[in-house]
N, C-alpha and C positions, 0 to 999 in steps of 0.2 A: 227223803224217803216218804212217798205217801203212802198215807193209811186206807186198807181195803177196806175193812169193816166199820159199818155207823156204829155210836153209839148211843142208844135212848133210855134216859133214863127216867124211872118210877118216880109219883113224887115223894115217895119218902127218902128216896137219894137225892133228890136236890134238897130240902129241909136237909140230911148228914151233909152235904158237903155244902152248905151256907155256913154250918158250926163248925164245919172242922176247918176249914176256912181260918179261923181265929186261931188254932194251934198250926204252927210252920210244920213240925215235924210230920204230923201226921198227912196235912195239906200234901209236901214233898212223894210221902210214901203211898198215900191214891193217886196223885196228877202221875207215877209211875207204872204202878198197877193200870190206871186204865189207857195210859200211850201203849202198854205192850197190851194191853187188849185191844187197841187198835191195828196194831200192825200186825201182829200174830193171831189173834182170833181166839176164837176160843178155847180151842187146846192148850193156851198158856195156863188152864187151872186143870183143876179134876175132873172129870163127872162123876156127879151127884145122884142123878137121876138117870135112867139112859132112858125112858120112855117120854120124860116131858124134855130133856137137855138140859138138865139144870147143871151148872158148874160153879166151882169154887178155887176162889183163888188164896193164896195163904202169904204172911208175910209172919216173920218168925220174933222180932223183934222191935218195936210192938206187936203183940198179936191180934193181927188185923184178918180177918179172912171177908171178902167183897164176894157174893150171888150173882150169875148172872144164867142170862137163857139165849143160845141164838136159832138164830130163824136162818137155815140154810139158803131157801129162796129168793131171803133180797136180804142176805148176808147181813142182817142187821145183830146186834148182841145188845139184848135188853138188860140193864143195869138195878137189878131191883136194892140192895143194901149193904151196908158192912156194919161189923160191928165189933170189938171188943172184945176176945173170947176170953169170956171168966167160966164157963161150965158148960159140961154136953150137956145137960139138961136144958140149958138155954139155945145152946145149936139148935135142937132139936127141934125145940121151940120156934125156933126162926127159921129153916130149911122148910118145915109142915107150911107156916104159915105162907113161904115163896110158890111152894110145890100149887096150895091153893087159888094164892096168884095165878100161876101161870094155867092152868084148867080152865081158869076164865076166859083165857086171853087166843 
Protein backbone atom coordinates (compact mmCIF):
# COMPACT_ATOMS: atom_id res chain seq x y z
CA UNK A 1 0.00 0.00 0.00
CA UNK A 2 1.52 3.35 -0.77
CA UNK A 3 1.05 6.42 1.04
CA UNK A 4 -0.66 9.45 -0.85
CA UNK A 5 -0.07 12.05 1.63
CA UNK A 6 3.62 13.67 2.92
CA UNK A 7 4.08 14.05 6.08
CA UNK A 8 6.00 17.25 7.67
CA UNK A 9 6.56 17.84 10.63
CA UNK A 10 6.83 21.07 13.15
CA UNK A 11 9.86 21.07 15.24
CA UNK A 12 8.31 20.74 18.28
CA UNK A 13 7.10 17.12 16.91
CA UNK A 14 10.16 15.99 16.20
CA UNK A 15 11.73 17.11 19.93
CA UNK A 16 7.78 14.81 21.12
CA UNK A 17 8.70 12.02 19.12
CA UNK A 18 12.65 11.99 20.07
CA UNK A 19 11.00 11.35 23.82
CA UNK A 20 8.34 9.45 23.24
CA UNK A 21 10.72 7.35 21.45
CA UNK A 22 11.81 5.97 24.88
CA UNK A 23 8.19 4.80 25.91
CA UNK A 24 7.24 1.53 23.47
CA UNK A 25 3.59 2.06 24.16
CA UNK A 26 3.22 5.40 23.19
CA UNK A 27 5.97 5.10 20.26
CA UNK A 28 3.53 2.03 19.03
CA UNK A 29 0.25 4.27 19.22
CA UNK A 30 1.83 7.72 17.10
CA UNK A 31 3.97 5.48 14.47
CA UNK A 32 -0.05 4.24 14.11
CA UNK A 33 -1.82 7.36 14.28
CA UNK A 34 0.39 8.94 11.62
CA UNK A 35 0.68 5.53 8.91
CA UNK A 36 -3.26 6.19 8.83
CA UNK A 37 -2.58 9.75 8.38
CA UNK A 38 -0.67 8.82 5.64
CA UNK A 39 -2.75 6.66 3.73
CA UNK A 40 -6.16 8.09 4.56
CA UNK A 41 -5.43 11.91 4.95
CA UNK A 42 -6.80 13.95 6.79
CA UNK A 43 -10.14 12.96 7.35
CA UNK A 44 -8.87 10.18 9.62
CA UNK A 45 -9.32 13.03 12.70
CA UNK A 46 -11.95 15.84 13.07
CA UNK A 47 -11.93 19.24 12.00
CA UNK A 48 -10.95 21.70 14.38
CA UNK A 49 -10.93 24.65 12.49
CA UNK A 50 -12.67 24.76 9.11
CA UNK A 51 -11.21 28.13 7.98
CA UNK A 52 -7.34 27.35 8.67
CA UNK A 53 -7.98 23.05 8.38
CA UNK A 54 -6.79 22.25 11.47
CA UNK A 55 -7.69 18.66 12.63
CA UNK A 56 -7.43 16.33 15.36
CA UNK A 57 -6.96 13.05 15.91
CA UNK A 58 -7.92 11.16 19.25
CA UNK A 59 -6.70 7.83 20.65
CA UNK A 60 -8.80 6.94 23.78
CA UNK A 61 -6.63 4.85 25.73
CA UNK A 62 -3.84 6.58 26.45
CA UNK A 63 -5.38 9.83 25.84
CA UNK A 64 -3.38 10.95 23.07
CA UNK A 65 -5.00 13.46 20.71
CA UNK A 66 -2.05 14.63 17.68
CA UNK A 67 -2.91 18.44 15.45
CA UNK A 68 -2.38 18.47 12.23
CA UNK A 69 -3.12 20.89 9.10
CA UNK A 70 -3.30 19.87 5.38
CA UNK A 71 -2.52 21.63 2.35
CA UNK A 72 -4.84 20.44 -0.33
CA UNK A 73 -2.57 21.64 -3.22
CA UNK A 74 0.52 19.41 -2.77
CA UNK A 75 -1.56 17.18 -0.46
CA UNK A 76 0.94 17.50 2.15
CA UNK A 77 -0.49 17.12 6.18
CA UNK A 78 1.52 19.31 8.55
CA UNK A 79 2.17 17.66 11.78
CA UNK A 80 2.38 20.19 14.41
CA UNK A 81 2.04 18.19 18.16
CA UNK A 82 0.43 15.80 20.49
CA UNK A 83 -0.05 15.76 23.73
CA UNK A 84 -1.64 14.15 26.99
CA UNK A 85 -5.06 15.27 27.48
CA UNK A 86 -5.27 16.19 31.22
CA UNK A 87 -7.80 19.49 30.69
CA UNK A 88 -9.77 21.60 28.27
CA UNK A 89 -8.25 24.26 29.49
CA UNK A 90 -4.86 23.06 28.28
CA UNK A 91 -6.59 21.85 24.89
CA UNK A 92 -7.44 25.06 24.46
CA UNK A 93 -4.22 26.19 25.27
CA UNK A 94 -2.68 24.13 22.68
CA UNK A 95 -5.22 24.27 19.63
CA UNK A 96 -5.04 28.65 19.98
CA UNK A 97 -1.42 28.30 20.09
CA UNK A 98 -1.59 25.68 16.47
CA UNK A 99 -4.36 27.83 15.10
CA UNK A 100 -1.35 30.79 15.56
CA UNK A 101 1.08 28.58 13.99
CA UNK A 102 -0.68 27.89 11.17
CA UNK A 103 -1.68 32.01 10.19
CA UNK A 104 1.86 32.26 9.82
CA UNK A 105 2.32 29.57 7.54
Amino acid sequence: MEKRYELIFDEVMVKQLKKAAKNNQIKKILSKMLDKLEFIGPYTGNLLDSQLFIYEIKNKKPPIRLYYKHNATTNEVYVFEFEMKTSEKKQKQTIDKIKFKTSEI
